[in-house]
TIPA-439699 format. One line per 10 residues: number of its first residue (from 1); their letters; for each residue x, y, z of C-alpha. Coordinates in pm, 1 decimal, padded with zeros to 6 digits, m for minus. Layout:
NUM = A = X,Y,Z; ...
//
This chain:
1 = XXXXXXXXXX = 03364.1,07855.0,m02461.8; 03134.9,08112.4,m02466.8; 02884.1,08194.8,m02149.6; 02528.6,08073.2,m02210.1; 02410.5,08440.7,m02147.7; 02616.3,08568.9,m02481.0; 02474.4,08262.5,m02662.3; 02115.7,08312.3,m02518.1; 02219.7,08698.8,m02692.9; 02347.1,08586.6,m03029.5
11 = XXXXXXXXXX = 02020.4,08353.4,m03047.4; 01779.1,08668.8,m02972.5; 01970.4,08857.7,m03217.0; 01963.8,08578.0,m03522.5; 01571.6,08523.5,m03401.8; 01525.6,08942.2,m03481.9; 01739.1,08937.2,m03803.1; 01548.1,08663.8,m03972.2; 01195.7,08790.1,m03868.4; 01293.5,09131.4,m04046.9
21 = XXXXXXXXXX = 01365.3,08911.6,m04351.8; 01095.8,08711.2,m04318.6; 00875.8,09048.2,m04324.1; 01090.2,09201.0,m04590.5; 01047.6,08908.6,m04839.4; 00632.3,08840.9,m04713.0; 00540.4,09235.1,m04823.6; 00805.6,09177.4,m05127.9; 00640.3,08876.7,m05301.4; 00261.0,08923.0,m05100.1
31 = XXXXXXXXXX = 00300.5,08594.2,m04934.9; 00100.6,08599.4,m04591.1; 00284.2,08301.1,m04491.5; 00660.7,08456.6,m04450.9; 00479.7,08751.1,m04329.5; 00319.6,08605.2,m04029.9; 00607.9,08414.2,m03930.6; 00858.9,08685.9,m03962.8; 00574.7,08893.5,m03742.1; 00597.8,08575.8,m03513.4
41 = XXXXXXXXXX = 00945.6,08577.0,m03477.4; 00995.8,08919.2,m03411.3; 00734.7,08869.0,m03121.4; 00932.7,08591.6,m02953.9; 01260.3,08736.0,m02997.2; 01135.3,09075.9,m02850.0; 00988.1,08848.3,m02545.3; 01286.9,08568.5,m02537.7; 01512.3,08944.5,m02557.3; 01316.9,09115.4,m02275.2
51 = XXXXXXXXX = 01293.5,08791.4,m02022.2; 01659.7,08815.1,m02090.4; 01709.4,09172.9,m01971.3; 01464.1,09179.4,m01720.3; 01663.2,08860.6,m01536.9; 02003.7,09049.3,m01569.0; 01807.9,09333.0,m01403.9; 01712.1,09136.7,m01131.2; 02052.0,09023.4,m01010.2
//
């Protein structure tokens, strides 16, 4: 079973991949909807990723 830190990872990283998708397909089709939440995501995986690093730091 895999540690909850490399799961914790793998979630930041899925979180990331669909925001840029999200983004890609909002300035694709000019829908404002996709486009904020892919903006959204990207925000909370860059904050979910940085709490992450900054607790490893802190160890």
């Amino acid at each position: 079973m895999a540690s909850l830190e490399v799961k914790f990872s793998v979630f930041v990283l899925l979180m990331l991949a669909a925001s840029a998708i999200f983004i890609l397909w909002g300035v694709n089709k000019g829908d404002y909807l996709m486009l904020a939440l892919g903006i959204g995501a990207a925000i909370c995986g860059l904050f979910l990723g940085m709490k992450m690093v900054l607790r490893k730091a802190s160890r």
